[in-house]
N, C-alpha and C positions, 0 to 999 in steps of 0.2 A: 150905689155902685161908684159914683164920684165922688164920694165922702171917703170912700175904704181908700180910694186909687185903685181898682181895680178897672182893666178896661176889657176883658175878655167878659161877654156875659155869662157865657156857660158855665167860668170856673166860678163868677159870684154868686150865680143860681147852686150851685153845687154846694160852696162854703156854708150859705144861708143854712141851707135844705141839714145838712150834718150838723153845725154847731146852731145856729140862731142867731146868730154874731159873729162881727168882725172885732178885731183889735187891730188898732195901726201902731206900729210902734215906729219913733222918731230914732234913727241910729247915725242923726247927723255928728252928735258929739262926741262920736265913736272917731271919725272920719283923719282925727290929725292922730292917732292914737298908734296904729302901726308905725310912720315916718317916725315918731319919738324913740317908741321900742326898737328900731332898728336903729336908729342914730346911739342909741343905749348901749345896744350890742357890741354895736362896732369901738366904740370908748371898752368895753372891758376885753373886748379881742386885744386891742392894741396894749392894754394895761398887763395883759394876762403872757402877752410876748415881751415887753419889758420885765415881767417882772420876772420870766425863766431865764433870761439875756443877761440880765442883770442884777436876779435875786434881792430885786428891793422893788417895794411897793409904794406909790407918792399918795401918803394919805386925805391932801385936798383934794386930788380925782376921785378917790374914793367916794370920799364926802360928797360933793359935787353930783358922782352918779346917785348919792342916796336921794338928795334932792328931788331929783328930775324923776327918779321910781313915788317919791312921797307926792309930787304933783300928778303923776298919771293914776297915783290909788284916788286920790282927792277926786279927780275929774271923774272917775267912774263909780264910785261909791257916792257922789252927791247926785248921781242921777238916778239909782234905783229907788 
């Protein structure tokens, strides 16, 4: 029960009793993954209002946010 982290007994008596096992899964590497995606966002809101205001797009931000998408695929495909 303190291997799973489970602290309730009934529900580890339960899990047991239905499956036979636990799986623990680790979703620490998840944890900075939202703040990124939303720092992301906000850079193409901002891009996305320049570029109706002003009908031009600055293609180093673009680039830029390609980056930071290719590091957040990286981060979560080397951990399945």
């Amino acid at each position: 029960m303190k291997e799973a982290g489970i602290k309730n007994r009934s529900a580890y008596l339960r899990k047991m009793a239905l499956d036979g096992y636990i799986i623990r899964q680790d979703y620490r590497v998840l944890k900075g993954v939202p703040n990124e995606l939303s720092r992301i966002g906000n850079n193409l809101n901002q891009m996305a209002k320049i570029a109706n205001t002003y009908h031009d797009i600055n293609r180093s931000e673009l680039e830029t946010i390609e980056g930071d998408f290719k590091k957040i695929w990286q981060l979560l495909t080397s951990q399945v």
